[in-house]
C-alpha positions in Angstrom: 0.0 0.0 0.0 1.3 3.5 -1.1 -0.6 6.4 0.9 -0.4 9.9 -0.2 -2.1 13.0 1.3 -5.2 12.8 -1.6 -5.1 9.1 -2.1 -4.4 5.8 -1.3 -3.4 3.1 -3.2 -4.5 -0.7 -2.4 -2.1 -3.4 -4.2 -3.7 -6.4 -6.1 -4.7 -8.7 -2.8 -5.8 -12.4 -3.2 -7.0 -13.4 0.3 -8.0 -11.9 3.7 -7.4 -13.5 7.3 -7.4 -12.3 10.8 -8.7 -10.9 13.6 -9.5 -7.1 13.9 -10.9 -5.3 17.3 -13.6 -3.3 16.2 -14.2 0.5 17.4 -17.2 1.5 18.8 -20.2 2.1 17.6 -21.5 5.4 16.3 -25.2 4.9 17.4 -24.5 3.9 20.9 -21.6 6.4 21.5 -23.5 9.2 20.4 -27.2 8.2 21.7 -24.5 7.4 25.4 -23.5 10.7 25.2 -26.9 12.7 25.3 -28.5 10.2 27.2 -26.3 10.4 30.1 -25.8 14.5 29.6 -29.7 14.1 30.4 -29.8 11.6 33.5 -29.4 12.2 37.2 -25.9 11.6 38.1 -22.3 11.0 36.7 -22.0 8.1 33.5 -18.7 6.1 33.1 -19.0 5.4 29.0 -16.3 2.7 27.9 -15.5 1.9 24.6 -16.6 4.9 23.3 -15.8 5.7 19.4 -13.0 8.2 18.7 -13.7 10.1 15.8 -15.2 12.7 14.2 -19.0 12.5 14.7 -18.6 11.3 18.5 -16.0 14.8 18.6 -18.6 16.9 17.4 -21.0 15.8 20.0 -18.3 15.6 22.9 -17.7 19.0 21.8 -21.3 20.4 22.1 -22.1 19.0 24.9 -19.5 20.6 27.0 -20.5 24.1 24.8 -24.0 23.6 26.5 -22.5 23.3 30.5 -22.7 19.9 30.5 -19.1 17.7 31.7 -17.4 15.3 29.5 -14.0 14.5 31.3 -11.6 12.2 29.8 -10.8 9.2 32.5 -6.6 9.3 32.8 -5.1 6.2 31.6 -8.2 5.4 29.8 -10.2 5.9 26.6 -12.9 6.2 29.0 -15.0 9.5 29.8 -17.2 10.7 32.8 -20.3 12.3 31.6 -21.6 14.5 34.7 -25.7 14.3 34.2 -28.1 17.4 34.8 -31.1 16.0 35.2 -32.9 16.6 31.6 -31.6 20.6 32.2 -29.0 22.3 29.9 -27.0 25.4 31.6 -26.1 26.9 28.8 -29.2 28.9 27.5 -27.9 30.4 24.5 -25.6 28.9 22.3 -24.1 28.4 18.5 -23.3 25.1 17.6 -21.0 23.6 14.7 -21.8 19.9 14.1 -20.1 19.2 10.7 -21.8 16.1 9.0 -22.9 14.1 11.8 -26.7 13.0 11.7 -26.1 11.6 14.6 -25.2 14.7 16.7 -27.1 17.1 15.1 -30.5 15.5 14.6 -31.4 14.4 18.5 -29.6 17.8 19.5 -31.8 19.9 17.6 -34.8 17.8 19.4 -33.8 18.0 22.7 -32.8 21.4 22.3 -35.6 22.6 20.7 -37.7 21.1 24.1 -35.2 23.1 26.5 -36.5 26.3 26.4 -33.3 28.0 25.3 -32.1 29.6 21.9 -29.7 28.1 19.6 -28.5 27.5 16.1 -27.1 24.4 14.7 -24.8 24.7 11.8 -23.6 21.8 10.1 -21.0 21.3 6.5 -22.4 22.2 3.4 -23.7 18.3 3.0 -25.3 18.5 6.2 -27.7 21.8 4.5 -28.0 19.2 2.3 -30.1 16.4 4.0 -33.4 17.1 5.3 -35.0 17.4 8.9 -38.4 19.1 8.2 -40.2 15.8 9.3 -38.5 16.1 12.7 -39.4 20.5 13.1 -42.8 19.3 11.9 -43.4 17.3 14.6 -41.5 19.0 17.4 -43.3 22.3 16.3 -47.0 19.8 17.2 -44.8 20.0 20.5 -44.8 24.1 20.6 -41.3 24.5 20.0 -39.9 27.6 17.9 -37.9 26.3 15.2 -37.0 28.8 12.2 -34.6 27.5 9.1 -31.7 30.1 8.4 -31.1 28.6 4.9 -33.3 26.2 2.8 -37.3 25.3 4.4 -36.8 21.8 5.5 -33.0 21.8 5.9 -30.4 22.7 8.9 -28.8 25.4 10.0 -31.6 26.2 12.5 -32.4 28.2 14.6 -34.3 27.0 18.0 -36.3 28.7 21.1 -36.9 29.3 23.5 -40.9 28.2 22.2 -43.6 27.4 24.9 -43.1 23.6 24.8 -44.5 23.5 28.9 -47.6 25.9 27.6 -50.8 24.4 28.7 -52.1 23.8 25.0 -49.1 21.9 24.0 -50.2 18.9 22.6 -49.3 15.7 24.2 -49.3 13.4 20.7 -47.1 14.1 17.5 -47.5 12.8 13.7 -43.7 11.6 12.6 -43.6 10.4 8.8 -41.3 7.5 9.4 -39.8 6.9 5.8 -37.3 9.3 5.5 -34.8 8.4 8.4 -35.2 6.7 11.9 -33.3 9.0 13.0 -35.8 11.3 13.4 -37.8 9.2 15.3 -34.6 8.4 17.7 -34.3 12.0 18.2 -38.1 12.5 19.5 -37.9 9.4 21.7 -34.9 10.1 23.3 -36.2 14.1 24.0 -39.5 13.7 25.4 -38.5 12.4 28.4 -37.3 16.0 29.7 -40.7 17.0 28.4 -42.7 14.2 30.3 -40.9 15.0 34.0 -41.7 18.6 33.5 -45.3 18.6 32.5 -46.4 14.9 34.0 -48.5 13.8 31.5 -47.3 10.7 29.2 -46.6 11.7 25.6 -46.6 9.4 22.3 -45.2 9.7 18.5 -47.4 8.2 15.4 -45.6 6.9 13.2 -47.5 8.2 9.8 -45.8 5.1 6.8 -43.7 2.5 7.4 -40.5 3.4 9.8 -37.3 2.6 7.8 -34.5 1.1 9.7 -36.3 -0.2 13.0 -33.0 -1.8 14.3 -31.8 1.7 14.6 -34.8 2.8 16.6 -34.7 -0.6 18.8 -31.1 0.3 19.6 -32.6 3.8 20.9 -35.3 2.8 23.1 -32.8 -0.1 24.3 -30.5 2.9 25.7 -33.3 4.7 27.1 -34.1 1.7 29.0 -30.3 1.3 30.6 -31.1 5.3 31.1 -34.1 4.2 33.5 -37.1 5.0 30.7 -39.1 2.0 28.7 -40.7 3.4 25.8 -44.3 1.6 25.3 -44.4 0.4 21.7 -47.2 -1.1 19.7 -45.9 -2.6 16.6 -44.1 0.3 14.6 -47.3 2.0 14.6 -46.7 4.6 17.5 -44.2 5.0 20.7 -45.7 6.2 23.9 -43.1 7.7 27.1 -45.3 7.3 30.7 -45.8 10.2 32.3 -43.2 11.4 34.5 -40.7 9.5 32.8 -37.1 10.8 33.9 -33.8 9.8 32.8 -31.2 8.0 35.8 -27.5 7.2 35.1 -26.7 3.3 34.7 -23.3 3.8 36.6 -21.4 2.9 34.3 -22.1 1.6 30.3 -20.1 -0.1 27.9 -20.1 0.8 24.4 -19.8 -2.2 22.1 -18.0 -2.5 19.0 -19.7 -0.7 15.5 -21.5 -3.5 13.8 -21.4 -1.5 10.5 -17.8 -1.6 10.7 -17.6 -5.2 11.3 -19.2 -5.6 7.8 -16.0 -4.8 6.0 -13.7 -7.4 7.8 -16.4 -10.1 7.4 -17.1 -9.7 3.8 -13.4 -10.2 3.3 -13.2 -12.9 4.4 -16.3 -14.4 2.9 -14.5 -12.8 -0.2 -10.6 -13.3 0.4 -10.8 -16.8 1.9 -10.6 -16.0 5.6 -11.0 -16.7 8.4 -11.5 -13.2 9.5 -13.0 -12.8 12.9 -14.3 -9.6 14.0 -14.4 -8.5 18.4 -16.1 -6.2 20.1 -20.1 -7.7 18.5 -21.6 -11.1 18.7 -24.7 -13.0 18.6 -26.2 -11.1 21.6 -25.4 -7.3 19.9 -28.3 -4.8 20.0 -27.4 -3.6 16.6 -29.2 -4.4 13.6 -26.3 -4.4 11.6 -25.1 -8.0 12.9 -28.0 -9.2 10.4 -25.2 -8.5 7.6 -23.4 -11.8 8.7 -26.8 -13.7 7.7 -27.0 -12.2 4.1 -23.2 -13.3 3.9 -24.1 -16.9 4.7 -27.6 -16.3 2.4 -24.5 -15.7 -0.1 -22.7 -18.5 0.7 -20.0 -17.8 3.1 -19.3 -19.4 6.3 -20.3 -17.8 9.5 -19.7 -18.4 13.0 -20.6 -16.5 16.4 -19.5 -16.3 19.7 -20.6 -13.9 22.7 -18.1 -11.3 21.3 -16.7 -12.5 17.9 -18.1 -12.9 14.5 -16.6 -14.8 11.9 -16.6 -15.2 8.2 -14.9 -17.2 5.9 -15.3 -18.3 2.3 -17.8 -21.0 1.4 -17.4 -23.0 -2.1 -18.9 -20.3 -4.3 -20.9 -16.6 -3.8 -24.3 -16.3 -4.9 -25.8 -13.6 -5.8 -29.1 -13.0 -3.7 -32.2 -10.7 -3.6 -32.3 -8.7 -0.2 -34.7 -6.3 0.8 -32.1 -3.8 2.7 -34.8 -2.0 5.1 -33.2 -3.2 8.5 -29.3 -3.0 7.4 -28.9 0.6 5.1 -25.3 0.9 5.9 -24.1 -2.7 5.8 -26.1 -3.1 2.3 -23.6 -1.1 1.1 -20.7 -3.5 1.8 -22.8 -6.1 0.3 -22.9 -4.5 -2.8 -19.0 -4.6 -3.4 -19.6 -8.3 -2.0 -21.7 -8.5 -5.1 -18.6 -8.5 -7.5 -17.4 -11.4 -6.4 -21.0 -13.2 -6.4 -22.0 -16.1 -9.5 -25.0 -14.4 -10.9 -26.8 -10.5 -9.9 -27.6 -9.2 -6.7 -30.6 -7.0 -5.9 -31.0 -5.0 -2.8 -34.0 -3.1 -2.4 -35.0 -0.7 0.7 -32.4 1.7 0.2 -34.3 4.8 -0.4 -32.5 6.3 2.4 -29.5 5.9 0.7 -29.9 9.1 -0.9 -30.5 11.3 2.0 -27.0 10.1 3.9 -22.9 12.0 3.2 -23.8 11.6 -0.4 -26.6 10.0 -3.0 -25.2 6.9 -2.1 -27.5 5.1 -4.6 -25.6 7.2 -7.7 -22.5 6.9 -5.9 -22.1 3.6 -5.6 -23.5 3.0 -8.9 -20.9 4.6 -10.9 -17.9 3.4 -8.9 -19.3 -0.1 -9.4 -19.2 0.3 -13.0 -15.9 1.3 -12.6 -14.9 -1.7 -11.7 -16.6 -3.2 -14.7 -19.8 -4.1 -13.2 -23.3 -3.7 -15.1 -25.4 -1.8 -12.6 -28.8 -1.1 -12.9 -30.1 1.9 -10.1 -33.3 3.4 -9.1 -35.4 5.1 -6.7 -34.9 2.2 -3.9 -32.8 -0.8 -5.3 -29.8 -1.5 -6.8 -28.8 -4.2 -9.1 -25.4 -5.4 -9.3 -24.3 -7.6 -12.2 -20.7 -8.9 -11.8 -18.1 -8.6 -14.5 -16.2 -11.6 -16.0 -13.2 -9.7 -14.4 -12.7 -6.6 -12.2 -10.9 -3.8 -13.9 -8.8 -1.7 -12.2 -9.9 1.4 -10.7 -9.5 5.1 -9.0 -12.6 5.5 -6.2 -14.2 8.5 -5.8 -15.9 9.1 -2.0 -17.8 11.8 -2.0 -16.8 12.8 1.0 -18.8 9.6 2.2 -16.9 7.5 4.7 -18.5 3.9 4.1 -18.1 4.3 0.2 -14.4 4.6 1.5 -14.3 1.3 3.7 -16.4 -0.5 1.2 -14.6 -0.4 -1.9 -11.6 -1.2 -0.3 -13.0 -5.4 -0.8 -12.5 -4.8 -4.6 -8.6 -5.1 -3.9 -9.6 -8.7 -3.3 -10.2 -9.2 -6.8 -6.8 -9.2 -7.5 -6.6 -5.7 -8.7 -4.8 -2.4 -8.3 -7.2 -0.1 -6.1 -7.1 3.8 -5.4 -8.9 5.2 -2.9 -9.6 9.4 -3.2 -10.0 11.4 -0.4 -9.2 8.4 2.4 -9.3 10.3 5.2 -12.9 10.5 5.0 -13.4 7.6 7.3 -12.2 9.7 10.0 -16.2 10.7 10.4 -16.2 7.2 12.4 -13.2 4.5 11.7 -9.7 6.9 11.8 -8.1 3.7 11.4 -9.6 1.7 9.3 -7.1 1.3 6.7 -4.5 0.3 8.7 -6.7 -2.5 9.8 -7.6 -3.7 6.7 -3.8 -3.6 6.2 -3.1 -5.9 9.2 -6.0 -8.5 7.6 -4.7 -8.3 4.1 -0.9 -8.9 5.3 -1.5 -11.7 7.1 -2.8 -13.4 4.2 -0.1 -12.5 2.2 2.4 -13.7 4.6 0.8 -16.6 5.7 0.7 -15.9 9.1 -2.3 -16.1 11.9 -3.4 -13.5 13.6 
């Protein structure tokens, strides 16, 4: 591998094997983090990500009064809890690209009764959030757009959220992102304790992504509040409803990450065992391991491992992608190396995340020589004879980064623009996939 400031190059690779520590997840570090800024009391968080979206919400938390303090010795931090209050009434914050941060902060601020703006990068202006200000406006907060209607930067507050005619049951279209369902849930508990009266979300569609929304309401639960569900129809928070630190939480390695190392060794041979998830993870993601084996590969679990290894022959498969957005993308790489197409369907979000990922990773597949046919929800990958060589563009787009890294596998000279994009959640994700790929090469066992 040759590594320059705007590029990277990936030498032809044959086969993959080893064993990789995966970082944490995004979902849980960042949903941690506000969660336990909201409890009663202080929150150890272990194994929390480090990079950039879990930065930027480190960052505004402790911009709103709220203490994030680095444990010494440690990658562990001490979140010091204020009891569903912020201090900080007034402030500006800068939250880059991260959906993650941004989304649930502009909920729970926009329930405070304070007055902020959220700014994020010119992508971020990009992807929508009306649905979410529809509903939290139902709520009575004062949310105004600075830019595009629909779109961040906003500006919040202070509203009259605690007003007597403030309606205690919201409309949220749920086929956009679950994320904007996360970021109700996990605010309308400092509404609840302040107004005592249970309040509940419709969900107006079919909710995309449940296993993201699951992983939510399973935090809030650690956090001392069970959300009432019935089906995926509507979400109800009791009245009174408060949030109470668990002590301590452990965040557990990123599932989505976990996708990359697995599918090369489903691809490269293997076996390549991933730590940090198993068979008992709350993340949806995990799921990707069973379309792998649907594919063909070999698959094994333990309590915290994962493992994948090549099977006799990929198939391509039909997939409907609803419950695994990010992971389908890895399996669409996969693809390449499959006997026969594969179509994955439920990706409509795809469009709304760093980039149109739907054109995106269309015409780097065909790039690699692959017929690819694209619309408004699926993708159909038909795998060349042979893979070409090829220069990646990312878009700025950290899993289109990670994922087309596998097509090195096919024995064939990649580069990789702009790598440092995975910085928005695995800084050191190449130098993993290094690790994998040497071992293989050298023969040696990780």
């Amino acid at each position: 591998m040759h590594s320059e400031a705007a590029w990277l190059d990936l030498a032809p690779m044959s086969r993959a094997e080893g064993v990789v520590a995966l970082p944490g997840s995004k979902s849980i570090s960042n949903r941690s983090l506000l969660l336990a800024a909201l409890s009663s009391g202080e929150t150890r968080l272990t194994g929390l990500l480090d990079a950039d979206d879990v930065d930027r919400m480190q960052e505004a938390l402790v911009a709103l009064g709220i203490g994030v303090d680095a444990v010494p010795g440690t990658r562990d931090v001490v979140v010091s809890g204020q009891g569903g209050d912020i201090p900080v009434k007034s402030a500006r914050l800068q939250l880059g690209n991260a959906g993650t941060a941004l989304r649930p902060l502009a909920a729970v601020l926009a329930l405070s009764g304070g007055s902020y703006e959220l700014w994020g990068v010119a992508r971020m202006h990009e992807r929508p959030i009306g649905d979410l200000v529809d509903a939290l406006r139902q709520l009575g907060a004062d949310i105004r757009y600075l830019g595009n209607p629909g779109f961040p930067p906003l500006a919040i507050g202070p509203g009259q959220v605690h007003a007597a005619g403030a309606r205690d049951r919201v409309t949220l279209r749920g086929d956009v992102s679950s994320q904007f369902t996360s970021a109700l849930l996990m605010a309308l508990p400092t509404v609840t304790a302040r107004r005592g009266r249970a309040l509940a979300i419709d969900i107006a569609g079919e909710l995309i992504s449940k296993p993201y929304v699951m992983i939510t309401t399973h935090l809030m639960e650690r956090f001392g509040v069970t959300v009432e569900r019935d089906e995926w129809r509507s979400f109800r928070v009791p009245a009174g409803a408060r949030y109470a630190s668990p002590g301590t939480l452990h965040v557990e390695g990123d599932a989505s990450s976990a996708s990359y190392f697995l599918a090369a060794g489903a691809i490269g041979g293997g076996p390549v065992r991933v730590t940090g998830v198993g068979k008992h993870s709350i993340q949806g993601d995990v799921a990707f391991a069973e379309a792998l084996a649907r594919m063909g590969a070999r698959i094994d679990y333990g309590d915290n491992w994962i493992e994948a290894r090549s099977g006799p022959t990929l198939n391509g498969i039909a997939l409907d992608c609803t419950a695994i957005p990010d992971a389908a993308m890895t399996l669409a790489v996969v693809a390449l190396f499959a006997r026969g197409p594969t179509t994955l369907t439920g990706i409509a979000s795809w469009r709304v995340k760093e980039t149109d990922r739907i054109a995106a990773m269309a015409t780097e597949l065909r790039k690699l020589g692959a017929d690819v046919d694209a619309g408004e929800d699926r993708l159909v990958v038909y795998p060349p004879p042979k893979l070409l060589p090829a220069t990646i563009a990312t878009y700025d787009d950290h899993r289109i980064a990670m994922c087309f890294s596998l097509a090195a596998l096919g024995g064939v000279a990649v580069r990789i623009l702009d790598p440092h994009c995975v910085r928005k959640t695995f800084p050191g994700y190449f130098a993993e996939f290094a690790k994998v790929a040497q071992a293989a090469a050298s023969g040696n066992r990780d």
